[in-house]
C-alpha positions in Angstrom: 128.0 -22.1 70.0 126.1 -22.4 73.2 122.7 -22.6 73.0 121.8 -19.0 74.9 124.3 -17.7 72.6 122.6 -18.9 69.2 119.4 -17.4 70.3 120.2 -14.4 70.9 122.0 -14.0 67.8 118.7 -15.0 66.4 117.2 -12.5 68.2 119.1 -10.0 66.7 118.6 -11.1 63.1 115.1 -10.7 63.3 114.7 -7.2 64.7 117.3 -6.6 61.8 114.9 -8.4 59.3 112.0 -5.7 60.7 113.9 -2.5 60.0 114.6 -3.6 56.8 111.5 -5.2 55.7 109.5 -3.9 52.9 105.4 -4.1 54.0 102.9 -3.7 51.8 99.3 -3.6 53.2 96.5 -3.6 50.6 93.2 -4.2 50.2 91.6 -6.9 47.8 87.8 -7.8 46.9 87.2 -11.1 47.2 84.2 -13.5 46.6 80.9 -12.6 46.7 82.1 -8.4 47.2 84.4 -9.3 50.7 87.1 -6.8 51.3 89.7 -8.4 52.4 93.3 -7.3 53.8 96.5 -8.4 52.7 100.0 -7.8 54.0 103.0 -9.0 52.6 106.8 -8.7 53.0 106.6 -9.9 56.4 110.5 -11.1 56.8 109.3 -13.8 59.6 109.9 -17.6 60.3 106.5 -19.7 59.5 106.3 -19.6 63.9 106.2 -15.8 63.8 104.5 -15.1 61.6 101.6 -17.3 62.6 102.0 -15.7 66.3 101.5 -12.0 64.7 98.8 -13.4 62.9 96.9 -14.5 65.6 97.3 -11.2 67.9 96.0 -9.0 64.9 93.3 -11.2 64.3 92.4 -11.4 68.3 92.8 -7.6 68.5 91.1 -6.7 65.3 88.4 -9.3 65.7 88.4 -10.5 63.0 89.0 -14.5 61.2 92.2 -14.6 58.5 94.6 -16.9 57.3 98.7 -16.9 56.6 99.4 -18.7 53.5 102.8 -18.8 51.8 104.3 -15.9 53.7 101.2 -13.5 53.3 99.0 -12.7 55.9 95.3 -12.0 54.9 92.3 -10.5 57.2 89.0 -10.5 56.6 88.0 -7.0 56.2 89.3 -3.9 55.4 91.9 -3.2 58.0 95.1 -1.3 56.7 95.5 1.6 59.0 94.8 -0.4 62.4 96.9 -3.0 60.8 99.9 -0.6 60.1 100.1 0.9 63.7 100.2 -2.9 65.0 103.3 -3.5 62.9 104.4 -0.1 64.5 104.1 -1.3 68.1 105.5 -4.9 66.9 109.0 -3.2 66.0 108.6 -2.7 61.9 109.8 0.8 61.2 106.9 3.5 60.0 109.0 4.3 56.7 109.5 0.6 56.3 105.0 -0.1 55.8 103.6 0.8 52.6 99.9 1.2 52.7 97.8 0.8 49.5 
């Protein structure tokens, strides 16, 4: 396969891997009382996933971390979280917020 050709089949994976994703956004307390936010079910290479984790955390200004395919925040951001999935191609019925 060409080269051009294999990506764009990649390309089409992924947004295929969005729509069917099942995201869970929650919040958890962690030390010392922090709320923290956790999303996970993120179907998204290590790459990606680091990238989307670095625009929320730019937009939401906030710190965070992505460790072993789950994205955390610091601080309780669910909703604003949710709509940036929405504008990043996951579907509305496919986030689950907690």
């Amino acid at each position: 396969m060409s080269k051009d050709l294999d990506e764009g089949f990649q390309d089409i994976l992924a947004e295929l891997d969005r729509e069917e994703a099942r995201v869970k956004i929650r919040m958890e307390m962690r030390r010392f009382g922090k709320p923290t936010t956790v999303i996970e079910g993120l179907k998204l290479s290590e790459k990606d996933m680091h990238d989307l984790s670095s625009k929320m955390k730019r937009s939401l200004a906030t710190g965070g971390t992505v460790k072993d395919g789950i994205m955390i925040l610091q601080g309780d951001h669910r909703e604003s979280a949710a709509k940036m999935l929405m504008q990043q191609g996951f579907s509305e019925s496919s986030i689950e917020v907690l």
